[in-house]
MARROGU-602277 format. One line per 8 residues: their letters; for each residue y, z, x of C-alpha. Coordinates in steps of 0.001 Angstrom, whole numbers, plus 500000, padded with zeros to 6 digits. Example, Ala and Ser with C-alpha at 12.3 -4.5 7.8 and 13.67 -1.06 7.14 Angstrom:
AS) 495500 507800 512300 ~ 498940 507140 513670
***
This chain:
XXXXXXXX) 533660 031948 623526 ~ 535820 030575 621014 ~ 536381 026495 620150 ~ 539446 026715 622197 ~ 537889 028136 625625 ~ 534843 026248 624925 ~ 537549 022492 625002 ~ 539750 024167 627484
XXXXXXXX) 536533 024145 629423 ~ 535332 020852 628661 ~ 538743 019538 629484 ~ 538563 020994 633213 ~ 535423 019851 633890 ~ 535630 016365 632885 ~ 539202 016689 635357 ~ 536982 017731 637951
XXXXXXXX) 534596 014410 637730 ~ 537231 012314 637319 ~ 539147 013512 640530 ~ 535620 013495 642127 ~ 535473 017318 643255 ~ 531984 017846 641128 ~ 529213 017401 643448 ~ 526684 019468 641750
XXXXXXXX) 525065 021307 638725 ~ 524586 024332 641061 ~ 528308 023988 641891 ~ 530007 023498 638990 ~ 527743 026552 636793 ~ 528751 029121 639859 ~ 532750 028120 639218 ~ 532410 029076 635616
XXXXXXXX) 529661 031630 636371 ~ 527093 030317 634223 ~ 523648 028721 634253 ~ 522969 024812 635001 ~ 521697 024358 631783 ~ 524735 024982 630327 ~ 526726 022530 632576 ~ 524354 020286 631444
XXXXXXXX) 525213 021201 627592 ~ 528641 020627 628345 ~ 528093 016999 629996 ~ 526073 015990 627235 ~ 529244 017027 624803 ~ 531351 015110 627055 ~ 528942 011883 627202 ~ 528419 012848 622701
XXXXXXXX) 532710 012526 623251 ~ 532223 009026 624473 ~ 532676 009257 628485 ~ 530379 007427 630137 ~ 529683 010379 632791 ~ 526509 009068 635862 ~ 525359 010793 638734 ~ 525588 008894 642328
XXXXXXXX) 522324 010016 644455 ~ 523557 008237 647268 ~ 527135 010079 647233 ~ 525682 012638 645492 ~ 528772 013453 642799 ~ 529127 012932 639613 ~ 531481 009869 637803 ~ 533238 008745 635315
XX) 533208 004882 634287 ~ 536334 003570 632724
***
């Protein structure tokens, strides 16, 4: 994967928890047909970016704070 797939795919997942359609680690690595570790590599990049990314256990999705 070059840097370009690698932001293209940063940039779609960080629309996804904005627009509140990630609900899981499970879900979100079968969409791009990869391992949960590495959605969790790629949230760290995005939190490293500056977006302050939680997880809701009561809703159970993931957020973006403002």
């Amino acid at each position: 994967m070059n840097f370009r797939e690698k932001k293209e795919r940063l940039d779609y997942l960080l629309e996804m928890i904005e627009k509140g359609r990630c609900s899981s680690l499970k879900q979100v690595a079968k969409k791009y047909d990869c391992s949960e570790r590495t959605i969790r590599r790629m949230m760290t990049e995005l939190k490293d970016e500056g977006h302050n990314i939680f997880y809701c256990r009561r809703t159970k999705k993931f957020y973006k704070e403002n």
